[in-house]
C-alpha positions in Angstrom: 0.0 0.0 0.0 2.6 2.1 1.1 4.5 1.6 -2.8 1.0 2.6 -4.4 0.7 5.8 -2.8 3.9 7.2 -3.8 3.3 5.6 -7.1 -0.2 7.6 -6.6 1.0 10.6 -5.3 4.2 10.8 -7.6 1.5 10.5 -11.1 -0.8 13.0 -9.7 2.6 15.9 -8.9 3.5 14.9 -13.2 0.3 16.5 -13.8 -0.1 19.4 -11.3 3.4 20.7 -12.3 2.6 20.4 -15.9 -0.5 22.2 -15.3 1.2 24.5 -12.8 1.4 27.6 -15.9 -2.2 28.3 -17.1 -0.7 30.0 -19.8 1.1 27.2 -21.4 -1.4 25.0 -20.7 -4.3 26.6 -23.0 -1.3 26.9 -25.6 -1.6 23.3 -25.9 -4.9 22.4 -25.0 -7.0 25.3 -25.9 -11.0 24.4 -24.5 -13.4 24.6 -26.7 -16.7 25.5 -27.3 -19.4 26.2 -24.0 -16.3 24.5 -22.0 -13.8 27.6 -22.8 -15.1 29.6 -20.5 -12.6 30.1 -17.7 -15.2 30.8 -15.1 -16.4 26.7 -16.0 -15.5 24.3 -13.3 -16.2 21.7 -15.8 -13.6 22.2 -18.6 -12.0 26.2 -17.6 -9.6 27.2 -15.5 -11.8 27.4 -12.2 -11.3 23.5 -12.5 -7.9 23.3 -12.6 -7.6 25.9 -9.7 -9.0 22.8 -7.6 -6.1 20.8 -7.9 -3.2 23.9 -7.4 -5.7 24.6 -4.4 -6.0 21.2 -2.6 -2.0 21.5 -3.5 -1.7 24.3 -1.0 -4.2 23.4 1.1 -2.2 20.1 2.2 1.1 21.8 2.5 3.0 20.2 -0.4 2.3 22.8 -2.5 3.0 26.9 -3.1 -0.1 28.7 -3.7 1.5 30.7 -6.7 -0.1 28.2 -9.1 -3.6 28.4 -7.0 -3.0 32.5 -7.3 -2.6 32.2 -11.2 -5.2 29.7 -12.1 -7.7 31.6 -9.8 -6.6 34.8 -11.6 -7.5 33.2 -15.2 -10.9 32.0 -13.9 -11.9 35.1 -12.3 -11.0 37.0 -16.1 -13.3 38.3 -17.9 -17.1 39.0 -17.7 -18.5 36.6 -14.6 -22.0 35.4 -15.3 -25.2 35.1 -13.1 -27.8 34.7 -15.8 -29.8 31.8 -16.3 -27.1 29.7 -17.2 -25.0 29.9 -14.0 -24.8 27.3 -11.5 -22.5 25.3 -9.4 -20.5 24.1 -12.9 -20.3 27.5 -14.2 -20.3 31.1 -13.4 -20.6 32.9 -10.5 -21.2 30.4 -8.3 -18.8 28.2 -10.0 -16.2 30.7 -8.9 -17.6 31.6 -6.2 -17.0 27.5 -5.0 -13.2 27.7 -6.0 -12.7 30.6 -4.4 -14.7 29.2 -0.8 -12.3 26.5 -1.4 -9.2 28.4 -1.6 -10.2 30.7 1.4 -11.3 27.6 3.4 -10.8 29.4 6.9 -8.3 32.2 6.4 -9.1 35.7 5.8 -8.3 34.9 1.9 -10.2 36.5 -0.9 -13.0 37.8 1.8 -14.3 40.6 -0.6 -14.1 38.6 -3.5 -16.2 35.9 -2.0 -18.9 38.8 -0.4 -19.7 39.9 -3.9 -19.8 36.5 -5.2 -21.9 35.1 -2.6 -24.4 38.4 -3.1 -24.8 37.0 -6.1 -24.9 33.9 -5.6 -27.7 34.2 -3.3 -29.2 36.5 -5.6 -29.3 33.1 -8.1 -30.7 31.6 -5.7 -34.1 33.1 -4.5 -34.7 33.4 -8.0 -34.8 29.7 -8.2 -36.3 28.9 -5.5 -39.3 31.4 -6.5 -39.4 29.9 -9.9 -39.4 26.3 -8.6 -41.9 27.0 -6.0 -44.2 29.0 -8.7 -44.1 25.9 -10.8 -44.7 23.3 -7.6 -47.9 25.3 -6.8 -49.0 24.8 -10.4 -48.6 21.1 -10.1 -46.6 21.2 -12.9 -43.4 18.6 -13.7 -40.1 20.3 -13.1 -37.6 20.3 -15.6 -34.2 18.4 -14.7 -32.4 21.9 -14.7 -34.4 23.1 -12.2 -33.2 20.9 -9.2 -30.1 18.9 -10.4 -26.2 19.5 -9.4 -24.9 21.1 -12.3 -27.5 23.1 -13.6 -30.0 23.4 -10.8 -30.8 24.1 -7.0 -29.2 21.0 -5.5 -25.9 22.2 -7.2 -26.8 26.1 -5.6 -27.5 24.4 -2.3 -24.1 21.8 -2.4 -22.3 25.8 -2.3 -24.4 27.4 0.6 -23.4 24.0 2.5 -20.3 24.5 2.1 -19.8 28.2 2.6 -22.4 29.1 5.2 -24.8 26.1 6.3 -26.8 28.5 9.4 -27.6 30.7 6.5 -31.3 31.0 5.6 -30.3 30.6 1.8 -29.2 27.2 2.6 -32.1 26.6 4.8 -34.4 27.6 2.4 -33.0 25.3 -0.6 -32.9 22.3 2.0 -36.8 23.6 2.7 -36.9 23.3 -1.3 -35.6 19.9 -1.4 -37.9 18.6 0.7 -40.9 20.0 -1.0 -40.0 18.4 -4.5 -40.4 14.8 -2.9 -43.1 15.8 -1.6 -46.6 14.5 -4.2 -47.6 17.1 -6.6 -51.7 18.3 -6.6 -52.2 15.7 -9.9 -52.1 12.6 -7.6 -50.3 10.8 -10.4 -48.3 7.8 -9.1 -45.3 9.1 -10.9 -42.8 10.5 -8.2 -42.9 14.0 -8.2 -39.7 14.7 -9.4 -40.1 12.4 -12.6 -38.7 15.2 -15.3 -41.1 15.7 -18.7 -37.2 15.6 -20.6 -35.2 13.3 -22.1 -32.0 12.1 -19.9 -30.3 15.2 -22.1 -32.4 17.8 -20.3 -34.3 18.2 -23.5 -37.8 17.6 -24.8 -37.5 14.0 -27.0 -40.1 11.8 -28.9 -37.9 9.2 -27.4 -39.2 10.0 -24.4 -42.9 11.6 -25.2 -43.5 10.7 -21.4 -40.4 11.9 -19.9 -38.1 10.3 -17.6 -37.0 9.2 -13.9 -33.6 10.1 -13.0 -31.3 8.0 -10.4 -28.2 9.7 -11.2 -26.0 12.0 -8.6 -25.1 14.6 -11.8 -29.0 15.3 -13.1 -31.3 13.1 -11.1 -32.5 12.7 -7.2 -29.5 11.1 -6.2 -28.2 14.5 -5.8 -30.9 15.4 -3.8 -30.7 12.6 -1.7 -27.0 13.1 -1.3 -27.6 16.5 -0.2 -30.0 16.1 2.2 -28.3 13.1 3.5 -25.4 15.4 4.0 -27.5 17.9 5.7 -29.0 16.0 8.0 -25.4 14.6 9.5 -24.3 18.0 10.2 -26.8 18.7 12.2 -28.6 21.5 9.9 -32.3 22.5 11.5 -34.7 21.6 8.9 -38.0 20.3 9.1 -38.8 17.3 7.4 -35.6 15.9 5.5 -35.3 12.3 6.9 -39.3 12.4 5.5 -37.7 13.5 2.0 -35.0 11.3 2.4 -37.2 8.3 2.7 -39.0 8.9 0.0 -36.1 8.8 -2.1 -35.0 5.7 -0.7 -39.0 4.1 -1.2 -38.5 5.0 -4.8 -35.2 3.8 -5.3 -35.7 0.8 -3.6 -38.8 0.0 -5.8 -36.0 0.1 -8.7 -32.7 -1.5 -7.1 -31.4 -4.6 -8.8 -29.2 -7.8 -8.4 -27.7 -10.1 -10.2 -24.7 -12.1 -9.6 -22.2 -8.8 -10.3 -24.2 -7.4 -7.0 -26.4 -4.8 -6.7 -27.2 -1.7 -8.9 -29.1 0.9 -10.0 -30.4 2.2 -13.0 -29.3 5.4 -14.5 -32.7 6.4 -15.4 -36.0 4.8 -16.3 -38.9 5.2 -19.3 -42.0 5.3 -18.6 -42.1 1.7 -20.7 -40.3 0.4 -17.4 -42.9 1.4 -15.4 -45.8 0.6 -17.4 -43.8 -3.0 -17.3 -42.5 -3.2 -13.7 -39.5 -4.1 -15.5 -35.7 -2.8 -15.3 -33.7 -4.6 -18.8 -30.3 -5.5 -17.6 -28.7 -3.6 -20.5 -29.9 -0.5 -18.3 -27.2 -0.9 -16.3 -24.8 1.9 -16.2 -21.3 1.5 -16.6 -19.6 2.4 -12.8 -19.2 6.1 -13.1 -20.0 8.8 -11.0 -22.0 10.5 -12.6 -24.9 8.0 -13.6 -23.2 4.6 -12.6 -23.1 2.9 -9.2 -20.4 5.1 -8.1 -22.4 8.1 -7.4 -25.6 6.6 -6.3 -23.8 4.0 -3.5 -22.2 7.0 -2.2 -26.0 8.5 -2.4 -27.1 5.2 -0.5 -24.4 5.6 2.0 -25.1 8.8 2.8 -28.4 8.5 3.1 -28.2 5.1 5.2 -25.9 6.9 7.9 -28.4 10.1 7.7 -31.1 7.9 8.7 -29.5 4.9 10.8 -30.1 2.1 8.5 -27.7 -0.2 8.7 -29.4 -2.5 6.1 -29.0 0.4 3.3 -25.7 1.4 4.2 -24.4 -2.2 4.0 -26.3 -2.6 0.5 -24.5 0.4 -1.2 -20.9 -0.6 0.5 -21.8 -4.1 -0.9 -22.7 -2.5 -4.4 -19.5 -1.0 -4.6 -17.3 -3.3 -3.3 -18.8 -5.9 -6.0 -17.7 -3.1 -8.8 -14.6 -2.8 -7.7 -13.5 -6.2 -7.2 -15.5 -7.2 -11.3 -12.7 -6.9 -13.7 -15.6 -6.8 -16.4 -17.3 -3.4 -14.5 -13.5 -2.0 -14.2 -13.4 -2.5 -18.1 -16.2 -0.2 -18.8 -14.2 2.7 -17.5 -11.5 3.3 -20.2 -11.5 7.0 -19.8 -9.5 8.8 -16.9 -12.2 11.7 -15.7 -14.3 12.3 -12.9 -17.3 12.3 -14.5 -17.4 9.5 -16.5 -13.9 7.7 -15.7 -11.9 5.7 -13.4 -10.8 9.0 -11.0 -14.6 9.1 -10.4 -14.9 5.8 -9.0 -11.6 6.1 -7.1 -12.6 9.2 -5.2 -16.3 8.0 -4.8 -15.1 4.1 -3.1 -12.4 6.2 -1.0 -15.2 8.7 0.6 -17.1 5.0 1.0 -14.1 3.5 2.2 -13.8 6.3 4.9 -17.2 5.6 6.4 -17.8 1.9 5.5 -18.5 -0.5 8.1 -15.5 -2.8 7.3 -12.5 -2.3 5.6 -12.7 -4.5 2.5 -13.4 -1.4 0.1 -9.9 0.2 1.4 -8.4 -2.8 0.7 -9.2 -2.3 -3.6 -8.7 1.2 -3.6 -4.6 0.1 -4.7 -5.6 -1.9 -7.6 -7.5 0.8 -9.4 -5.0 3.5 -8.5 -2.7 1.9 -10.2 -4.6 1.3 -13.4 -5.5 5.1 -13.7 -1.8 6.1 -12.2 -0.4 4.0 -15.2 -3.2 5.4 -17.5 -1.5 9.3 -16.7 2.1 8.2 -17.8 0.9 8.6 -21.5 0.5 12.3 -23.0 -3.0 13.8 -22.1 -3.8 16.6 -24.0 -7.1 17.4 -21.8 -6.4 19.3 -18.5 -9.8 19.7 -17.8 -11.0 19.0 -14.0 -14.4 17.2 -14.9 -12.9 14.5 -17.6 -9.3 15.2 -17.9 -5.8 15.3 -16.1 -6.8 17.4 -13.1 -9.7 15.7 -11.6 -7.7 12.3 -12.3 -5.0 13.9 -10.3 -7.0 15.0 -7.6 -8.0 11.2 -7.3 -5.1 10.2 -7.1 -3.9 13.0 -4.6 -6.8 11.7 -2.1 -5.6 7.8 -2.1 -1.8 9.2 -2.1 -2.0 11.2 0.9 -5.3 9.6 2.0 -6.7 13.2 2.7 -8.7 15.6 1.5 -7.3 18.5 2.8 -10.1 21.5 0.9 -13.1 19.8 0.8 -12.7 19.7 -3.2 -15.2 16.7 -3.7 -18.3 18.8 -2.2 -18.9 19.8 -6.2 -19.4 15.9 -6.5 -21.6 15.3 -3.9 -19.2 13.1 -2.4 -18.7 15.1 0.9 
């Protein structure tokens, strides 16, 4: 163990000192399209800042790379239109910089007017969200998801200020949209009127139930699982929180690779009770059973039940220890890649109720460490180098030293 987090550590520094020059960096690996924006957490420099950031953070690093990464992301005009949300924009930099501050005096008027705006965002939501709940309406997938929506807003206010009322009233929010909408459909009341892409489909005339922890309720459940263990007053989440779990329950799976989730359901599935095994997502974070066992865990401690917590830890365990679920994870990222799992099974790892998913955190390390020896023209933080170095930073030092993974949902 000791070997693989040098070998861990030692991948992860490659990539933080070649990305330690912002300017040479976009020389070679220009973003492109909706992803150049430097204010994008996604693909722009308020990504990358993460990894200079945790750098410092933990001691091992200077904060002169931090400094000139957060420089390029705070360039240029800042957004807080419709658009903006946890991935992008204001609060996008308004996260990095939270993160960077941690509990120094650092960046304190920066992060005033950011979070004025930020709240700003935020009421505006909420009023639109609760205009359309009082019309019994379906709500769109942007309304209340992580990267787009609410859930994403509220992962910030956690973060930066949880006794705010901003954070209590998004929590308050949360709880509503579990709650059944006025049309007494059996549908759950977050089932989206979109296709999985956010947009309107004839593949999906019906619309769609979303598991995932990027743009379904497992965000919500995460959050308000996360909530709930630190002790934030709101009425009524371990009520929400159940009714997640009810739904997700219904769906939950197992066959001889363990259990799983969907990614998402048609109405087809429901109309046949049915889940088709070739609607299990590969093991990523962001739809797979990476994100949603971490979901399951949460929510499990959040509400005392041993019997859910042990189910997730056991859906992850299976994943990592299936050479045939590892396969189905060629890319590097976060989002869709092996860094994701590796950062979702340590956070698991860290609050699991025996140590057997520590025990296969190595194995994977190594796969993605050996991955990152080849050229990788992507820096990006959500698919590229510097979310896979951020993984790799976590299992090498076995620390997160600036709470980096809160944008996941993880913690």
């Amino acid at each position: 163990m000791i070997g693989t987090r040098y070998d861990a550590m030692a991948a992860a520094e490659a990539v933080a000192d070649a990305l330690s020059d912002p300017g040479n960096v976009w020389t070679t690996a220009q973003p492109t399209g909706g992803r150049a924006w430097p204010q994008s957490l996604a693909g722009g420099a308020a990504g990358v800042a993460l990894l200079h950031i945790e750098r410092a953070r933990s001691g091992l690093g200077d904060w002169s790379s931090a400094h000139a990464w957060l420089s390029v992301a705070a360039s240029g005009e800042l957004t807080a239109a419709a658009n903006a949300g946890l991935f992008f924009g204001a609060p996008a930099l308004a996260f990095v910089t939270h993160t960077a501050a941690g509990s120094s005096g650092r960046y304190r008027r920066a992060l005033t007017t950011l979070d004025e705006a930020v709240i700003t965002i935020t009421r505006t939501r909420l009023a639109a969200a609760h205009a359309r709940i009082d019309r019994g309406d379906q709500p769109m997938m942007k309304e209340f998801d992580l990267i787009r929506g609410l859930t994403g807003l509220g992962a910030y206010h956690l973060q930066r200020h949880p006794d705010h009322p901003i954070t209590h009233d998004v929590l308050s929010y949360l709880v509503r949209l579990t709650e059944p909408l006025p049309s007494g459909t059996e549908l759950p009341p977050w089932w989206t009127n979109v296709a999985p892409n956010g947009e309107p489909s004839p593949e999906y005339p019906q619309g769609h139930g979303n598991f995932g922890l990027s743009h379904g309720i497992g965000s919500v459940l995460a959050l308000l699982s996360l909530a709930v263990l630190r002790n934030v007053p709101v009425a009524a989440m371990t009520d929400a929180i159940e009714r997640i779990c009810a739904w997700t329950d219904l769906w939950r799976q197992q066959d001889d690779a363990g259990p799983w989730w969907p990614g998402f359901i048609s109405m087809d599935q429901v109309r046949e009770q049915h889940i088709w095994p070739s609607l299990r997502s590969r093991p990523s974070w962001c739809y797979g059973t990476a994100g949603t066992a971490r979901a399951q865990q949460l929510a499990g401690m959040a509400l005392r039940d041993t019997a859910r917590q042990q189910t997730a830890e056991d859906a992850i365990l299976a994943v990592l220890r299936d050479p045939a679920q590892l396969d189905l994870l060629p890319e590097i990222g976060l989002c869709h890649g092996k860094a994701g799992l590796l950062q979702a099974a340590w956070r698991m790892a860290s609050d699991a109720r025996t140590p057997h998913i520590a025990a296969e955190l190595p194995g994977l390390a190594t796969r993605l460490a050996e991955q990152l020896a080849y050229p990788l023209p992507d820096p990006e933080l959500l698919d590229g180098t510097a979310g896979a170095a951020l993984a790799l930073r976590t299992v090498g030092s076995d620390a997160v030293a600036s709470g980096w993974d809160a944008f996941l949902l993880l913690a």
